[in-house]
FIDRENKOL-931703 format. One record per residue (C-alpha): residue number from 0; chain; residue in three letters; y negated, x negated, z. Coordinates in steps of 0.5 Angstrom, whole numbers, m for minus. Layout:
REM FIDRENKOL-931703
{NUM; A; Ala; {Y; X; Z}}
...
REM end
This chain:
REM FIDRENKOL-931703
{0; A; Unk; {m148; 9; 131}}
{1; A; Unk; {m144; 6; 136}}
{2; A; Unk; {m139; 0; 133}}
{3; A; Unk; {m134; m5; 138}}
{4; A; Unk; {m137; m13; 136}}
{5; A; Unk; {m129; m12; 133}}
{6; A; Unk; {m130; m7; 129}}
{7; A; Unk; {m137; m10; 125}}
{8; A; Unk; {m133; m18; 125}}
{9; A; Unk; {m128; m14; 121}}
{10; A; Unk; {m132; m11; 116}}
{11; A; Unk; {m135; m17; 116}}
{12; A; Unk; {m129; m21; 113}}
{13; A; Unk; {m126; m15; 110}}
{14; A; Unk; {m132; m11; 106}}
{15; A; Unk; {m131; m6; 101}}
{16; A; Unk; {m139; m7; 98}}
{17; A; Unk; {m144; m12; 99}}
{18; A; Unk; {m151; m12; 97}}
{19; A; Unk; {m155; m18; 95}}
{20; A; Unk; {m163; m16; 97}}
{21; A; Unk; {m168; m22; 93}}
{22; A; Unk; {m164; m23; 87}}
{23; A; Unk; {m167; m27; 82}}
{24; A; Unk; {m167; m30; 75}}
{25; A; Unk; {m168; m37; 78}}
{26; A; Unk; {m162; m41; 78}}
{27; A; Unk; {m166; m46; 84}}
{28; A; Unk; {m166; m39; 89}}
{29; A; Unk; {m161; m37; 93}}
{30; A; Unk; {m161; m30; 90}}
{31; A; Unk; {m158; m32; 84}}
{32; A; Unk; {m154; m38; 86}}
{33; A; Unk; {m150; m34; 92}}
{34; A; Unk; {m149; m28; 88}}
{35; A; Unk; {m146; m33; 83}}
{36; A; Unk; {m141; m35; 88}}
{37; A; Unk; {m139; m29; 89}}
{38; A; Unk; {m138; m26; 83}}
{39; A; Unk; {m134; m33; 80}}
{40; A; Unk; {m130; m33; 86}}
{41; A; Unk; {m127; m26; 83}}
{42; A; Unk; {m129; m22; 90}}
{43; A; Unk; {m125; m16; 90}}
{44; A; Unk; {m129; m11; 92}}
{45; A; Unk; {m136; m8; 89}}
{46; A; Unk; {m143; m13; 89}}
{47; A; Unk; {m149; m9; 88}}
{48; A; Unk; {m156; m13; 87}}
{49; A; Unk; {m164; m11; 90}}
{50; A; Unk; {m170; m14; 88}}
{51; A; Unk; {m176; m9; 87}}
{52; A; Unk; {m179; m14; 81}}
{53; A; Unk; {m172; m15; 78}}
{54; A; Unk; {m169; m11; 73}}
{55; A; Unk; {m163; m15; 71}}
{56; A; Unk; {m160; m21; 74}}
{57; A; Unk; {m153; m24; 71}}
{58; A; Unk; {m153; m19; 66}}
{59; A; Unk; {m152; m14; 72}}
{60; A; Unk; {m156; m7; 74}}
{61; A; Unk; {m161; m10; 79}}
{62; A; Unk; {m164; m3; 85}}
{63; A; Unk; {m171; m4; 88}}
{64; A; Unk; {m169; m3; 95}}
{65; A; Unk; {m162; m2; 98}}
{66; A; Unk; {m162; 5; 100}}
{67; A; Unk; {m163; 5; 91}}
{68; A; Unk; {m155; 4; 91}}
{69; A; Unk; {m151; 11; 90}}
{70; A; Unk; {m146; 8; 95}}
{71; A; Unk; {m144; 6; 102}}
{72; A; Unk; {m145; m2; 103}}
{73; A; Unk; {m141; m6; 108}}
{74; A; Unk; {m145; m11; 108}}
{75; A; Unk; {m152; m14; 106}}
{76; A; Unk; {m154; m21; 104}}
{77; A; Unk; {m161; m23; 106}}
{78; A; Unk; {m165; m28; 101}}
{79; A; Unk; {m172; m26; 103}}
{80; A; Unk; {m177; m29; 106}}
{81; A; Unk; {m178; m30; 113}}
{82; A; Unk; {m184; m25; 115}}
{83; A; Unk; {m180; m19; 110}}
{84; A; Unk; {m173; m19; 114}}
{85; A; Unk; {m175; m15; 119}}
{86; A; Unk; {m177; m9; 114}}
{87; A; Unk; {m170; m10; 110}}
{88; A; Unk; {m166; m10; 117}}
{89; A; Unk; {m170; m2; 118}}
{90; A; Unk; {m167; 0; 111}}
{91; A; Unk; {m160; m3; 112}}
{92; A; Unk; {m161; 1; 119}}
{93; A; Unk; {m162; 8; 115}}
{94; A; Unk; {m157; 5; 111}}
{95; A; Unk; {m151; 5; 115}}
{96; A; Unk; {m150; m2; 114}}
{97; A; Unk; {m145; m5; 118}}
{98; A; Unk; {m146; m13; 119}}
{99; A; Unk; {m152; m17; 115}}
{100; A; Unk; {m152; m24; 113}}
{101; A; Unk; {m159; m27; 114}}
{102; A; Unk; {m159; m33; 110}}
{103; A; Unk; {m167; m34; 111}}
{104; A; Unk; {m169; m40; 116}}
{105; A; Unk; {m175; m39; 119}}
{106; A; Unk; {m174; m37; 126}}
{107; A; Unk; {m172; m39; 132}}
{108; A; Unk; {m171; m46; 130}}
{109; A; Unk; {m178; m47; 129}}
{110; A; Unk; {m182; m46; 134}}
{111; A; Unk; {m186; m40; 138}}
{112; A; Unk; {m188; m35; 132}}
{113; A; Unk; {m180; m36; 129}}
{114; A; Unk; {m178; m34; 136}}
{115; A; Unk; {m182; m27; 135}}
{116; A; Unk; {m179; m25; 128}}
{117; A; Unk; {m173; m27; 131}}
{118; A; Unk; {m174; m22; 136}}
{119; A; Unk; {m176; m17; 132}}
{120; A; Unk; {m170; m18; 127}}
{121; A; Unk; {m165; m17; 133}}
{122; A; Unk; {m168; m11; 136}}
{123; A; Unk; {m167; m7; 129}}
{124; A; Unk; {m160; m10; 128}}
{125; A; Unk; {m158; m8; 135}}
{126; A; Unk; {m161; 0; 136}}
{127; A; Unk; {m157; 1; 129}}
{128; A; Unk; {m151; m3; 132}}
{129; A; Unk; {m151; m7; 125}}
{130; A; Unk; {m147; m15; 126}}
{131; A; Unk; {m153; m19; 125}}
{132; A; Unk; {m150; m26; 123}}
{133; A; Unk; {m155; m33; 123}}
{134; A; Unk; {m161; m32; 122}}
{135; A; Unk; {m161; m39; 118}}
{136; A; Unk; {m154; m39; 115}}
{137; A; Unk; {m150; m41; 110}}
{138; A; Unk; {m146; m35; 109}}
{139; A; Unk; {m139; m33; 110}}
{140; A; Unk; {m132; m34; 106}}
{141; A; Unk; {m126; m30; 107}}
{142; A; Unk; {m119; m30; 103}}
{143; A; Unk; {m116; m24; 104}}
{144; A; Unk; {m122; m21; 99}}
{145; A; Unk; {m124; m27; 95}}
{146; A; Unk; {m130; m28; 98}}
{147; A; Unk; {m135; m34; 97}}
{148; A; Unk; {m141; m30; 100}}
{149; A; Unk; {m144; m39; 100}}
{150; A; Unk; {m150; m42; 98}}
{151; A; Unk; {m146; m49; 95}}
{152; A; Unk; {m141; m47; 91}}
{153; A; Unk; {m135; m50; 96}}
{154; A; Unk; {m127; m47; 94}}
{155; A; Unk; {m123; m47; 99}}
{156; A; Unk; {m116; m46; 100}}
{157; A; Unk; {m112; m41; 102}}
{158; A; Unk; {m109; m42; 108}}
{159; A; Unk; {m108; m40; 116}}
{160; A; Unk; {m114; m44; 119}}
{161; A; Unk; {m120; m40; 121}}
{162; A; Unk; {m127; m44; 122}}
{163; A; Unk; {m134; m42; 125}}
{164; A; Unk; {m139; m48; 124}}
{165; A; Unk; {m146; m48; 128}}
{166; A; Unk; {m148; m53; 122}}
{167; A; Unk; {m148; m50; 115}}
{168; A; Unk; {m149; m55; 112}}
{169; A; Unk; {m143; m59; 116}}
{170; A; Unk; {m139; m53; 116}}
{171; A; Unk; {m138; m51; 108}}
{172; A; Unk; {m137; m59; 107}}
{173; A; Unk; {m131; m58; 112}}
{174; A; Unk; {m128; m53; 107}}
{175; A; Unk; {m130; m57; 101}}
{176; A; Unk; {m126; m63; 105}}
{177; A; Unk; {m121; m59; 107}}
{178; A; Unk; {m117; m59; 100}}
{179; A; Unk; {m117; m66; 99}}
{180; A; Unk; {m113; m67; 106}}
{181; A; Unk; {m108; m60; 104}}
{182; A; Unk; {m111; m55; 110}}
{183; A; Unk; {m113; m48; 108}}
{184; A; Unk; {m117; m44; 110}}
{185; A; Unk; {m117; m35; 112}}
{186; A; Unk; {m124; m34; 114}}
{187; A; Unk; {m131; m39; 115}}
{188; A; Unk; {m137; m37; 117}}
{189; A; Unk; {m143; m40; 118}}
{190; A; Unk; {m147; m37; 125}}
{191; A; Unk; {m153; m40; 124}}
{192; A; Unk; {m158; m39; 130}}
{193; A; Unk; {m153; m34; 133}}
{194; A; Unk; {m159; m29; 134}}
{195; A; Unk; {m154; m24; 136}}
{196; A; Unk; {m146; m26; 135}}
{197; A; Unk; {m145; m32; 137}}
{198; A; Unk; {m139; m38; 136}}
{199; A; Unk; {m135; m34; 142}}
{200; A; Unk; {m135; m27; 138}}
{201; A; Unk; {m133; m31; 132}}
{202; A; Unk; {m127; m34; 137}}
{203; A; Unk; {m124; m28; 140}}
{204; A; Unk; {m124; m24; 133}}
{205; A; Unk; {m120; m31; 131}}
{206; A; Unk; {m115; m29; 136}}
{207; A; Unk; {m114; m23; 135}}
{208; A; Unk; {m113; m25; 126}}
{209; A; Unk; {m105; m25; 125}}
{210; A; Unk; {m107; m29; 119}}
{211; A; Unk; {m110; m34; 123}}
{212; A; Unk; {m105; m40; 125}}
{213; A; Unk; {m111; m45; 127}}
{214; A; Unk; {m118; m45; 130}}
{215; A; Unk; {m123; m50; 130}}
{216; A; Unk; {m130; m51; 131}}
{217; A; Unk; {m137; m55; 131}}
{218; A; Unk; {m140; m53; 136}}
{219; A; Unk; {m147; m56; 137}}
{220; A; Unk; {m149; m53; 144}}
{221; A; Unk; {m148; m46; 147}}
{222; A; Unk; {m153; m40; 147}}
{223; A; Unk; {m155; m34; 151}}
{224; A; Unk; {m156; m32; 158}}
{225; A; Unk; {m149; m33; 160}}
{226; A; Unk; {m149; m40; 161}}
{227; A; Unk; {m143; m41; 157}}
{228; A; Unk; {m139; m36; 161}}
{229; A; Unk; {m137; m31; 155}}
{230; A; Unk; {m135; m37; 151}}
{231; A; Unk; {m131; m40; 157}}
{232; A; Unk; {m127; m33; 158}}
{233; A; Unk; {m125; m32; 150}}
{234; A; Unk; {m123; m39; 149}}
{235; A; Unk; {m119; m39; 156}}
{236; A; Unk; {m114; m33; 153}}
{237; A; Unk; {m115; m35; 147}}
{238; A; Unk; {m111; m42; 147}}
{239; A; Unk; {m105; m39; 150}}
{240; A; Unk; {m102; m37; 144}}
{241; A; Unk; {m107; m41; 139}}
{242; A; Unk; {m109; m48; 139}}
{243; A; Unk; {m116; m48; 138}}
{244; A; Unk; {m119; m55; 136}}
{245; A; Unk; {m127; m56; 137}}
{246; A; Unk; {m132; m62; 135}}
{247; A; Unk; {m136; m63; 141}}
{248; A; Unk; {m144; m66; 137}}
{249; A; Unk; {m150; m66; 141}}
{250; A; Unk; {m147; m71; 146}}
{251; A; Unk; {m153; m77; 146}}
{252; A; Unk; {m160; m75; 149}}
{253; A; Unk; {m162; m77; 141}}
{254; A; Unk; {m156; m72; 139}}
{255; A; Unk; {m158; m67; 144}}
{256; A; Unk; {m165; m66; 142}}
{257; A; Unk; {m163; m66; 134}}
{258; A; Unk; {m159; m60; 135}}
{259; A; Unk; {m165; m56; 139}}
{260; A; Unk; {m170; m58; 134}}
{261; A; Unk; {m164; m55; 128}}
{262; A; Unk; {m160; m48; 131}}
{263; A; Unk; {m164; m48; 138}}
{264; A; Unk; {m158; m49; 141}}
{265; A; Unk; {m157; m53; 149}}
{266; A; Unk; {m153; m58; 148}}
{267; A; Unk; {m152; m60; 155}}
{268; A; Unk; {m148; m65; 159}}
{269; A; Unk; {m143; m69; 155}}
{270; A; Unk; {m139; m70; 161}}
{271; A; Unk; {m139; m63; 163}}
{272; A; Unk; {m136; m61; 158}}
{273; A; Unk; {m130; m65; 157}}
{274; A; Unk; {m128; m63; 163}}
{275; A; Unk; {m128; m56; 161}}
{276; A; Unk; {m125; m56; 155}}
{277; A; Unk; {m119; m61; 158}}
{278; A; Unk; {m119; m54; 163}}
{279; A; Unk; {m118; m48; 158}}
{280; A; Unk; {m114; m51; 153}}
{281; A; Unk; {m118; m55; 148}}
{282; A; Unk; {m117; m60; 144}}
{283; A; Unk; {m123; m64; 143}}
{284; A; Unk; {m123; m68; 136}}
{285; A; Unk; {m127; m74; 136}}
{286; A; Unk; {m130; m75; 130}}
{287; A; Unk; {m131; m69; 125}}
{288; A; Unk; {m125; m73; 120}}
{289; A; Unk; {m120; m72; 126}}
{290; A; Unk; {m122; m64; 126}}
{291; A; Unk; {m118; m63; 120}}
{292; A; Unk; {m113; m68; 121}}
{293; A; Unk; {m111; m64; 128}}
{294; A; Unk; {m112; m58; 124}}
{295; A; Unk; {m107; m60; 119}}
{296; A; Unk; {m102; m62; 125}}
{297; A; Unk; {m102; m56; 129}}
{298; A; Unk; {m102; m51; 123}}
{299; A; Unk; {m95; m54; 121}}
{300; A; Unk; {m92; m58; 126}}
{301; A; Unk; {m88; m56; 133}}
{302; A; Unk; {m90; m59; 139}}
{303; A; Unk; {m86; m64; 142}}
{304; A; Unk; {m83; m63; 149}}
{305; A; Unk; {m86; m71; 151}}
{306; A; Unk; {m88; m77; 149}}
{307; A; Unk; {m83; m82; 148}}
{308; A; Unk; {m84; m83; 140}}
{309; A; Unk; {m79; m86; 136}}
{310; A; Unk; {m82; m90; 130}}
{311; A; Unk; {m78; m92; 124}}
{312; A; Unk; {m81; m96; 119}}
{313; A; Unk; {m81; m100; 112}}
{314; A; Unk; {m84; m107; 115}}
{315; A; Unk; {m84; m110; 121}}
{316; A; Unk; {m92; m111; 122}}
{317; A; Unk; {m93; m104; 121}}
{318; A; Unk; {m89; m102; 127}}
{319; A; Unk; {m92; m107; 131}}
{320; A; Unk; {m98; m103; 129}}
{321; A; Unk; {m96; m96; 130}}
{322; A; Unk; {m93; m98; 137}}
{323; A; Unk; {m100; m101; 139}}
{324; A; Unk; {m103; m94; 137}}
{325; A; Unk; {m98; m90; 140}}
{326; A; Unk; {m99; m93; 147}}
{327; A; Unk; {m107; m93; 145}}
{328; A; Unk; {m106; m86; 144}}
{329; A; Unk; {m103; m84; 152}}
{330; A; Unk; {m95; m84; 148}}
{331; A; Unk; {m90; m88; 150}}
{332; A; Unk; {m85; m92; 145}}
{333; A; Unk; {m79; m89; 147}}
{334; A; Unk; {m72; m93; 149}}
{335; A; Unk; {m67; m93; 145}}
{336; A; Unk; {m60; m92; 148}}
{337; A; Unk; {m55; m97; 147}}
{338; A; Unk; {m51; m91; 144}}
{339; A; Unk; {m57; m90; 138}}
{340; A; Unk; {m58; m98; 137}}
{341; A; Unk; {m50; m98; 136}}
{342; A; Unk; {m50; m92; 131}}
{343; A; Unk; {m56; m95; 128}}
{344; A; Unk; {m53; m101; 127}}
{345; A; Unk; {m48; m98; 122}}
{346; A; Unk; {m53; m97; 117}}
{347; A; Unk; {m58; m102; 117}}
{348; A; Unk; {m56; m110; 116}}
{349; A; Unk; {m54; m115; 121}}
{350; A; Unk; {m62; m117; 122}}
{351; A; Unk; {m65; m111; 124}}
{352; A; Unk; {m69; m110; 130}}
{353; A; Unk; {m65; m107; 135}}
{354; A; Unk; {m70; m103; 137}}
{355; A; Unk; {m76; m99; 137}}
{356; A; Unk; {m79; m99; 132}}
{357; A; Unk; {m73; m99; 127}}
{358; A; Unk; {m75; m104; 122}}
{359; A; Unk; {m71; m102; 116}}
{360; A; Unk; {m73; m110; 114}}
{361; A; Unk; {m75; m108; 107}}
{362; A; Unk; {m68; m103; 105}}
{363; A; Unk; {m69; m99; 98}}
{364; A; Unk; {m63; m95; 100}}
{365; A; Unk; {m66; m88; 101}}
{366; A; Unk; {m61; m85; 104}}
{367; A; Unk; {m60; m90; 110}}
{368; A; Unk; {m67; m88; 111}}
{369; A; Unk; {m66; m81; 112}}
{370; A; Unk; {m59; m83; 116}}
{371; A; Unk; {m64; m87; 121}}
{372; A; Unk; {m69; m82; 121}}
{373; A; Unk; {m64; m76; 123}}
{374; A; Unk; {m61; m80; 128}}
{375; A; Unk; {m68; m82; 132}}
{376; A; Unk; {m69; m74; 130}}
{377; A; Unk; {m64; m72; 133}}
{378; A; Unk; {m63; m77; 139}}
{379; A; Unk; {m64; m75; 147}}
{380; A; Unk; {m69; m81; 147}}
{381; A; Unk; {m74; m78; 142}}
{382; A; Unk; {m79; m73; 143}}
{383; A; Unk; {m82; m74; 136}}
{384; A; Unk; {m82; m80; 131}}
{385; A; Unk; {m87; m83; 126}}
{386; A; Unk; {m84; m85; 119}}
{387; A; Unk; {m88; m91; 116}}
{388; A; Unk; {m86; m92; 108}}
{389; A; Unk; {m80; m86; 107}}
{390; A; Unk; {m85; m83; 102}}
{391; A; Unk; {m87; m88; 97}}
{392; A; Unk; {m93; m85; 95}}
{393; A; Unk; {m89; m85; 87}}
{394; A; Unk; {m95; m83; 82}}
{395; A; Unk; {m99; m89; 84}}
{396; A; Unk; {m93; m93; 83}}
{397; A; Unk; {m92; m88; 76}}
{398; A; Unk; {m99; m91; 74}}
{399; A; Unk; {m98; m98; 75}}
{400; A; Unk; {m92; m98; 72}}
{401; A; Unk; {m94; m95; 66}}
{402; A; Unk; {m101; m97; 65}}
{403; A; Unk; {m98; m105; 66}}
{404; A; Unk; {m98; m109; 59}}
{405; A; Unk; {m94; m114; 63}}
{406; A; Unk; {m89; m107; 61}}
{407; A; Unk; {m88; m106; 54}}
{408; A; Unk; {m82; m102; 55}}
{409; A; Unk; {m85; m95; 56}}
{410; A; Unk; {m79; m91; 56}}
{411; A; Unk; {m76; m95; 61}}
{412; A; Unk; {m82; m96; 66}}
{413; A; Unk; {m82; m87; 65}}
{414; A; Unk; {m75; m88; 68}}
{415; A; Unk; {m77; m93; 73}}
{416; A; Unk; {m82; m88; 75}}
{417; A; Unk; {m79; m82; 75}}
{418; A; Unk; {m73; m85; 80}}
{419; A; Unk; {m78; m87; 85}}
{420; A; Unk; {m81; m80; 84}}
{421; A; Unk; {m74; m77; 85}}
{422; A; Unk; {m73; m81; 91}}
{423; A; Unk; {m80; m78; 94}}
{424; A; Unk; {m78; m71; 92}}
{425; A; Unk; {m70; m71; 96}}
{426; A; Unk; {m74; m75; 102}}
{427; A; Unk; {m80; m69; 103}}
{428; A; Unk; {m74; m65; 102}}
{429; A; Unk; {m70; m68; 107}}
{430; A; Unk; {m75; m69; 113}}
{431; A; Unk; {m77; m63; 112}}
{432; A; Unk; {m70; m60; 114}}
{433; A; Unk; {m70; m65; 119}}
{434; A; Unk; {m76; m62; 123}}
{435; A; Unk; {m73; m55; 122}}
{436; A; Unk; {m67; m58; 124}}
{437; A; Unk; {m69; m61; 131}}
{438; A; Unk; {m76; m57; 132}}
{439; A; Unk; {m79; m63; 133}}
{440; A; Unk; {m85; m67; 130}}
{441; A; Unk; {m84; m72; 124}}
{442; A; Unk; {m90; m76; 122}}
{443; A; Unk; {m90; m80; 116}}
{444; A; Unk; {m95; m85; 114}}
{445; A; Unk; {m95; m86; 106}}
{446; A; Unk; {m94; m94; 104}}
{447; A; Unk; {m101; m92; 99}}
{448; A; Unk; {m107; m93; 103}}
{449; A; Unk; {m111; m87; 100}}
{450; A; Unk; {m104; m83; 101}}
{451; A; Unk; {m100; m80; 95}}
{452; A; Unk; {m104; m73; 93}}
{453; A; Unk; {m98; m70; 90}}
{454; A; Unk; {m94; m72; 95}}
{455; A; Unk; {m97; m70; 101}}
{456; A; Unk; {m98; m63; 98}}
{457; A; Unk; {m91; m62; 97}}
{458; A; Unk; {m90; m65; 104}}
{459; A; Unk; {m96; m59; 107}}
{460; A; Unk; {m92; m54; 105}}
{461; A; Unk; {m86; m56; 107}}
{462; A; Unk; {m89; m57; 115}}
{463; A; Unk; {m89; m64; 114}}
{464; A; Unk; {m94; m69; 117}}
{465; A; Unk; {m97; m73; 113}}
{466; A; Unk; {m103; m80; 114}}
{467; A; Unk; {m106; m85; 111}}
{468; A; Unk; {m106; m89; 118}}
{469; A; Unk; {m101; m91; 123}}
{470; A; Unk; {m107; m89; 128}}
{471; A; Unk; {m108; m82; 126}}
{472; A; Unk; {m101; m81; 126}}
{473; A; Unk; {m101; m83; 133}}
{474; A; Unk; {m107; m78; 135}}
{475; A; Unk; {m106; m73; 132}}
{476; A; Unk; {m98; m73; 136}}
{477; A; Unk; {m102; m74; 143}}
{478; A; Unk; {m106; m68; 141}}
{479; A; Unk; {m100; m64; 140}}
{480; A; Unk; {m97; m66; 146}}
{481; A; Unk; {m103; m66; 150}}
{482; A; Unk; {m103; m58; 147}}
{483; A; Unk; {m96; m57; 150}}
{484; A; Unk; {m97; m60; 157}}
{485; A; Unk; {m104; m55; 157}}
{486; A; Unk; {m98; m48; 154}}
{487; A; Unk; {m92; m51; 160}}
{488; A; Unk; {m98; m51; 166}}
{489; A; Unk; {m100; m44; 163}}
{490; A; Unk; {m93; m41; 163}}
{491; A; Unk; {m91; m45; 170}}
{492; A; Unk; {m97; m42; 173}}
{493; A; Unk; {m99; m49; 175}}
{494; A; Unk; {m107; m48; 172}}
{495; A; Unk; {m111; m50; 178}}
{496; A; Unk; {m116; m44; 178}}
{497; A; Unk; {m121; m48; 183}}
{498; A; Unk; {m122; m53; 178}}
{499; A; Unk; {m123; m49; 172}}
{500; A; Unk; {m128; m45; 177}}
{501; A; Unk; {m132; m51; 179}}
{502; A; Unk; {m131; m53; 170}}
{503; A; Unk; {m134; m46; 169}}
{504; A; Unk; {m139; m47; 174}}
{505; A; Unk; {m141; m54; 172}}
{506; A; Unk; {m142; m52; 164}}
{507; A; Unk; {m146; m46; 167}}
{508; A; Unk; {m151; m50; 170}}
{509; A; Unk; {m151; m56; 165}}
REM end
């Protein structure tokens, strides 16, 4: 029953039939909350239910055993106790199971006994070559079949980013948020204890995923004998033609213990690990905030070929603002050539500021915005721009004015509103053909603190960047760029193979 780790990944995220063993009746237990999940989440293949002391859960059959069920099962999802995993695992055995997601915590994590189950479970899965993912997890979500195998009920969003997670908890949250910043998502595992596959074989089945635009990851240590060898040998040919974004924890010594006391991880040296993310081409995101801002930039945004970053804004304190944090960022505020500032000053008034950052000094002509941008964008000085107040944040503004008793005339107030949406809309439209145009980034900032939710989904799908900050458009344009130089050394052959040998050297020994 020999299956490449590929071959069991794929029937992982793409099964035909899942079996639910210790469903139950009670609405406090995960054997009723995740088959829950994945009927409402309309799955498109077949679930079946296992309990020996159930007859019917969620108005569905319930079979005594999985070798009950008449027909073949892809995968199995595990909520028994720990001491019943073992026995369950020699029936998905006989079965032919392909993968088994053991949500049952109790293991490794807890101590010398846990470690001895562990063991156990592991063996059995490996001489029925069964995909043995956790344990200890908190499941598993693919779009391509509508599958919310979850234990809290997150929905993400379709999309091109591809997540794997050594904390559950922190991982399901990461898709919940991922909504609420535009990013969708193909494939979200929770890898748990990683008894068998760990957070690289998620990573390499990822990069072979065409549906898989972006990888990103929370990585609390790395596990096994290798010493990270396998993880650094994947990501080093994964990050040729896929940017892989990692949120490093466990950095502290406090860190570092919390992590070894929840999954079992090593977390290692803060140090040494940076030093060999920078070598395999590894954008490290500072905090888990930043995580899915970067994932936003790389999954619609080109690269910029440099640093030099023209910034165009609506008020003058927000660009001295936005050059403090490009330069904090590693990104240089370009120089404009007299030539440009001479085409600038077509357009703008007389007072404007001659340089960079162009202030726009308050002008409401929509059009001149997008003329001065599309100069910037297209000028030999600029590698990328960031464009402060150009989207207005409209539906804020359409419910101030129509909210304000200080505005009776509600049918002018709507007309007063919808223009400002019309303004936003033909802009979006604009920028967009401009990215397109130049192949290169144009980062808008929203004039709104929260940003424009309407606004900034249309502006998603239109691979426009889109902050809330001034900073985070900054970092998130040095991480591309940072990208770039990583893809130009692989392709110019100019890696330094002796200092990627000592990083792995180093990583193994931390």
């Amino acid at each position: 029953m020999s299956r490449s780790p590929m071959e069991n990944l794929d029937a992982l995220f793409n099964p035909k039939s899942i079996a639910l063993i210790g469903a139950s009746n009670n609405p406090f237990k995960w054997g009723f909350i995740i088959p829950t999940n994945i009927l409402t989440g309309q799955y498109t293949g077949k679930l079946f239910l296992v309990n020996p002391n159930e007859k019917r859960v969620l108005n569905r059959e319930v079979y005594t055993n999985i070798n009950a069920i008449p027909e073949d099962i892809d995968v199995a999802v595990i909520a028994t106790p720990s001491g019943t995993v073992s026995s369950i695992m020699e029936e998905c055995v006989q079965k032919c199971v392909k993968a088994t997601i053991v949500i049952t915590a109790g293991f490794s994590e807890t101590g010398e006994e846990g470690a001895m189950l562990e063991k156990e479970m592991v063996n059995i899965a490996s001489r029925g070559g069964i995909a043995l993912i956790g344990p200890n997890t908190m499941g598993v979500y693919s779009s391509h079949v509508s599958l919310y195998a979850l234990m809290p009920p997150v929905r993400p969003k379709p999309g091109r980013v591809a997540l794997v997670s050594q904390s559950g908890n922190l991982g399901t949250q990461l898709l919940d948020m991922g909504a609420e910043v535009g990013i969708g998502f193909t494939k979200f595992v929770s890898s748990g204890n990683e008894a068998a596959i760990r957070c690289e074989d998620y990573i390499e089945y990822y990069g072979r995923d065409p549906e898989t635009k972006v990888i990103i990851a929370y990585i609390e240590g790395l596990k096994g004998s290798d010493g990270g060898s396998r993880f650094m040998e994947v990501s080093k040919e994964i990050t040729k033609t896929k940017p892989m974004i990692v949120f490093k924890a466990g950095k502290s010594e406090a860190g570092a213990r919390a992590a070894k006391s929840h999954s079992g991880s090593i977390a290692g040296s803060k140090r040494i690990y940076e030093a060999a993310f920078k070598q395999l081409g590894i954008i490290q995101a500072e905090t888990i905030e930043q995580l899915l801002d970067l994932a936003k930039a790389f999954e619609g945004s080109p690269l910029p070929k440099g640093k030099r970053v023209g910034i165009l804004t609506w008020g003058g304190g927000y660009g001295v603002v936005t050059a403090d944090a490009c330069e904090e960022a590693g990104l240089e505020v370009a120089k404009l050539s007299p030539n440009l500032i001479s085409e600038l000053d077509k357009i703008l008034p007389p007072y404007w500021s001659k340089g960079n950052p162009v202030d726009l000094v308050g002008t409401l002509d929509r059009k001149s915005h997008i003329k001065c941008l599309d100069l910037l964008a297209s000028s030999k000085d600029v590698d990328a721009t960031i464009a402060l107040g150009l989207v207005s944040g409209a539906s804020r503004f359409v419910e101030l004015l129509i909210g304000s008793p200080d505005l009776p005339d509600i049918k002018g107030a709507n007309a007063f509103a919808k223009m400002f949406e019309k303004g936003d809309e033909d802009s979006i439209n604009e920028i967009s053909k401009l990215v397109a145009q130049y192949n290169k980034p144009i980062v808008t900032v929203t004039l709104t603190s929260a940003g424009d939710k309407v606004s900034e989904i249309s502006m998603r799908q239109k691979n426009i960047l889109v902050y809330s900050t001034p900073e985070k458009a900054a970092k998130a344009l040095s991480k591309l760029y940072e990208y770039q130089r990583y893809l130009d050394k692989v392709v110019l052959g100019k890696s330094t193979t002796m200092r990627s040998k000592a990083s792995h050297k180093n990583l193994k020994a931390s």
